[in-house]
N, C-alpha and C positions, 0 to 999 in steps of 0.2 A: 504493500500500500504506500509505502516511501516517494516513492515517483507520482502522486498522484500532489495538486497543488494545492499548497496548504492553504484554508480557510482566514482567511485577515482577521486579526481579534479587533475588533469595536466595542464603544458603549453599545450600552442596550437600546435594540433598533424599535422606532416607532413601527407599529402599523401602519403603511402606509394608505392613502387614497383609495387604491385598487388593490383588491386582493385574488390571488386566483387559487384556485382548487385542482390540482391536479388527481382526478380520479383516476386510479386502479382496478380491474376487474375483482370483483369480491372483498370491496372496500366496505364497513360501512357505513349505514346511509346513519343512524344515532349519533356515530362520532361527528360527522358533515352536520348533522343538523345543532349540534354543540357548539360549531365554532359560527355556521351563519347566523343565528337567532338572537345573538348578541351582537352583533353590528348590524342587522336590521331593526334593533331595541334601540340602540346608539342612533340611528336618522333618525326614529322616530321621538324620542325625548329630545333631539335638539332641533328638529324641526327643520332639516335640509340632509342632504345626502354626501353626509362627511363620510361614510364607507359604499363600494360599491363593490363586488364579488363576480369573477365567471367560473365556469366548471369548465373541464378541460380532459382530453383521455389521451391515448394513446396514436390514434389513430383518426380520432378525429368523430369516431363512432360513440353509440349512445353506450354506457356505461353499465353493467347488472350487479350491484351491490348485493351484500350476503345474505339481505334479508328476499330475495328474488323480485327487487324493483329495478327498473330500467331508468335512467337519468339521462335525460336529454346534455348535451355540451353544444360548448360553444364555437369548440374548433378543436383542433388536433396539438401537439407541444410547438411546431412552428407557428402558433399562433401566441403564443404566450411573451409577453413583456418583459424586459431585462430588468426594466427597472421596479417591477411590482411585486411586493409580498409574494412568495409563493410555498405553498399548501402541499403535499405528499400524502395521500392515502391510502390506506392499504392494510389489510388484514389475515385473509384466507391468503394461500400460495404465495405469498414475498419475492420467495426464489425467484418466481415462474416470471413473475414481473418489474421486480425491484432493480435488476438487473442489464434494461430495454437499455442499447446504445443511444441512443436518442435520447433517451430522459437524461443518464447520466453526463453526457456534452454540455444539456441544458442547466446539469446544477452547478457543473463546473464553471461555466460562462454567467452564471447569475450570481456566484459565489462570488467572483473578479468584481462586483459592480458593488459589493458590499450590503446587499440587501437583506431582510428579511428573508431566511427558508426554514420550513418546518416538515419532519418529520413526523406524522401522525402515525400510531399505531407501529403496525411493520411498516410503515412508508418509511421509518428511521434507517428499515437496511437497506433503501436507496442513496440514502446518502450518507452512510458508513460504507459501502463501495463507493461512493464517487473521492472515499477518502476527507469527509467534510467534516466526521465527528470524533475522526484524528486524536487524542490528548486532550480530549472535552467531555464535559457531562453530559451523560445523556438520561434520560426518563427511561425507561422499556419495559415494556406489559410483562409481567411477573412469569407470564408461559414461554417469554421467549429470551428469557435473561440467559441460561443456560448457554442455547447455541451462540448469542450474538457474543460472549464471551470467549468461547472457543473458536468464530470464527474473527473477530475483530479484537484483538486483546489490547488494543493501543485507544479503546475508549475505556471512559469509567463512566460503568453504571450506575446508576444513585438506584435509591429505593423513593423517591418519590416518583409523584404522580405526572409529572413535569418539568421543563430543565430551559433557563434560557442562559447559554454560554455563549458572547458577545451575540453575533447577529442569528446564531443559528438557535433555534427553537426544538425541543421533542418533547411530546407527551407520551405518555404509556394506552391512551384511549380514552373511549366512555368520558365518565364525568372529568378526566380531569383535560379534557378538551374545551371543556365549557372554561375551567380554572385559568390555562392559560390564556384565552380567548378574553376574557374579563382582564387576564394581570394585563396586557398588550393595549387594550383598551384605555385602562386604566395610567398607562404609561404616556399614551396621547392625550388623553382628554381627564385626567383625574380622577381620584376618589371617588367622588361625589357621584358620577355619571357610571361608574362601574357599579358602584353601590345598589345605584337606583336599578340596573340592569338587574343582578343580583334579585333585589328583593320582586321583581318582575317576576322572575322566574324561582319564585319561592328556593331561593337557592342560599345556602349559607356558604359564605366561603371557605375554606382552609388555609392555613398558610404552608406555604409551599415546605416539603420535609415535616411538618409537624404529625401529630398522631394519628389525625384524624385522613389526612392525606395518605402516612402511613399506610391507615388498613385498608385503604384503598389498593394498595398495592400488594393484598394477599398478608403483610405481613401480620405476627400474633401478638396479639392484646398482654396477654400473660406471661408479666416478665422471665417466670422461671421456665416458663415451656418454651418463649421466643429464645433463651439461651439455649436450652436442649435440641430444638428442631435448628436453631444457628450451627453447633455443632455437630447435628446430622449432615446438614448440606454441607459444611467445607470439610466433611470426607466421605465422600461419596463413593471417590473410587476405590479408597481402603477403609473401608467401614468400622467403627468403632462398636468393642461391644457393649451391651446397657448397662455390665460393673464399671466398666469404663467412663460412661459417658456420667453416671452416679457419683464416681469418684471425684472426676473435674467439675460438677455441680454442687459438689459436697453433702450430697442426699445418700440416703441408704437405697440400695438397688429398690427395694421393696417400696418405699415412698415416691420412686421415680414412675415405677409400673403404677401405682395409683394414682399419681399426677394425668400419665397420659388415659389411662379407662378414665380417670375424672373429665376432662377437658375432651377429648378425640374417642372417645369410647375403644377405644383400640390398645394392644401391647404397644410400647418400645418397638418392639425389634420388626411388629408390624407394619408399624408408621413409618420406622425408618425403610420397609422395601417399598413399598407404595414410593415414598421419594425419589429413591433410586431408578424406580419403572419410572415414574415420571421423567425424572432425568434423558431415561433411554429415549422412550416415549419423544421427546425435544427435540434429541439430538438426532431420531430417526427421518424428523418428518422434517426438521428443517437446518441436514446439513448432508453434505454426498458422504459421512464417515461410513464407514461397513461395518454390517452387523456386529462381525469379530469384535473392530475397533471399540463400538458402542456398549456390548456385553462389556467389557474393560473397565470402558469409562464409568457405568453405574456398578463397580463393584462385587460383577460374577466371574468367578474361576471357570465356569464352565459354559461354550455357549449353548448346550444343550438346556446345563438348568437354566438358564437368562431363555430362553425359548419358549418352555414349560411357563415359565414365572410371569411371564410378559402375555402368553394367550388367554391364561386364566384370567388376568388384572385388564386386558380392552380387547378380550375375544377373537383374533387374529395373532398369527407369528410374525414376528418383528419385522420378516421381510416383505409382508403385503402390508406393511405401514409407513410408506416413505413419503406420503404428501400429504398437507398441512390444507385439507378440502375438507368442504362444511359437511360432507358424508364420512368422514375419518372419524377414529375414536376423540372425543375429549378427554384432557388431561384429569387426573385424577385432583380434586380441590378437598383438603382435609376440611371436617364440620367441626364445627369450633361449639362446645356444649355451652361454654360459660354466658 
């Protein structure tokens, strides 16, 4: 990714005038409508049209979002403006389209003018290929931290909801599309005008990294569980066992087992495979590593049993699970009793 040009650091970029939306096949349409409905709040409380927005695709063609609506655009990427905000979306398959030589020209070339670009959702792995999220924070949706770590290791992930590092923008999704859409807002036209946006939309804000943002991001409420599942995930691929993981929480094995049936209804040593399968599960559907490779990386000696463990946990053998389509299994989300 070295040879790719590095992104200019700036203060924090207004929203400008014209915003544009660059849709992706299987983008979707909840995250889009999070970021339009606060800049059509914005003309409408100040009574003139200080934002204006177009949709935009690939091709030039109408758009089919995850949820199986069709969105009309306005033109294809050669229609798109250097100088104007611009939007990346994208959800389902990233790979398949995160990747278009065209788009990536276009964030390179928009990147040199200093402007506003956002990654939404996976749109963020288009511009981690275009090399733009380089030694910057980025936000990313808690299902897909895994691979973009292993494939991009020269970004830092945050655990929030949202990341604005000089001119470049990422959210992780969902609400916190609406978040950064209000903070941008808020950066042009103030407080007062985002607020009102805000309570429009019966919306409480969070502040960006705080708790509440937080569990937005998957992560756990329960400081001594969020320490135990922390030290499930940073060994994945050599797994600790639950004397072990007891021991560096200073719990007795027996009150750790109760912790997790208390909270996750579940053992330890079950919760920690569920993570590990999730892991696989990640790493299968949105990265080219092989099976072999992937049984490794979540922690099985065998990829016979990583086989077994994986059919039983999303009903399919690992190797008819390589893409990240809204017919695919979903990843396993622990239930949180408390």
């Amino acid at each position: 990714m070295s040879d790719h040009p590095a992104y200019p650091r700036a203060p924090l970029p207004l929203l400008g005038r014209k915003t544009q939306f660059i849709l992706l096949p299987q983008f979707s349409s909840l995250g889009l409508s999070l970021l339009s409905e606060p800049l059509f709040l914005a003309n409408w409380l100040l009574g003139e049209e200080v934002y204006s927005w177009r949709l935009l695709s690939l091709d030039g063609a109408p758009v089919m979002s995850s949820d199986g609506q069709e969105h009309a655009v306005s033109g294809a990427l050669d229609h798109a403006g250097f100088e104007d905000a611009l939007f990346v979306l994208a959800s389902f398959e990233p790979g398949k389209w995160c990747r278009s030589a065209a788009l990536l020209r276009l964030l390179r070339t928009v990147a040199r003018r200093r402007t506003l670009i956002a990654g939404i959702e996976t749109g963020s792995e288009a511009l981690a290929h275009a090399g733009l999220l380089d030694h910057r924070r980025a936000a990313i949706h808690w299902d897909c931290q895994s691979p973009m770590r292993e494939q991009y290791p020269e970004i830092e992930i945050t655990g929030t909801g949202y990341e604005l590092d000089g001119p470049i923008a990422t959210s992780a999704g969902a609400l916190s599309n609406l978040d950064l859409a209000l903070h941008l807002i808020e950066a042009g036209h103030g407080a007062d005008l985002a607020g009102k946006i805000a309570r429009h939309l019966l919306h409480r804000r969070p502040a960006p990294g705080s708790e509440a943002d937080a569990a937005r991001s998957g992560q756990m409420i329960d400081t001594r569980m969020r320490q135990a599942v922390a030290l499930m995930e940073a060994h994945i691929e050599e797994p600790l066992s639950a004397p072990q993981i007891a021991r560096r929480l200073s719990l007795s094995q027996r009150q750790l087992e109760r912790d997790f049936l208390e909270t996750y209804g579940l053992a330890p040593g079950r919760f920690y495979r569920q993570l590990r399968l999730n892991r696989a599960h990640r790493l299968l559907q949105q990265t080219t590593m092989s099976v072999t490779e992937i049984a490794v990386a979540a922690g099985f000696n065998s990829v016979e049993h990583f086989s077994r463990a994986y059919r039983a946990q999303f009903g399919l053998p690992p190797s008819k699970d390589r893409r990240m389509t809204t017919s695919a299994p979903a990843s396993w989300v622990p239930s949180h009793r408390a």
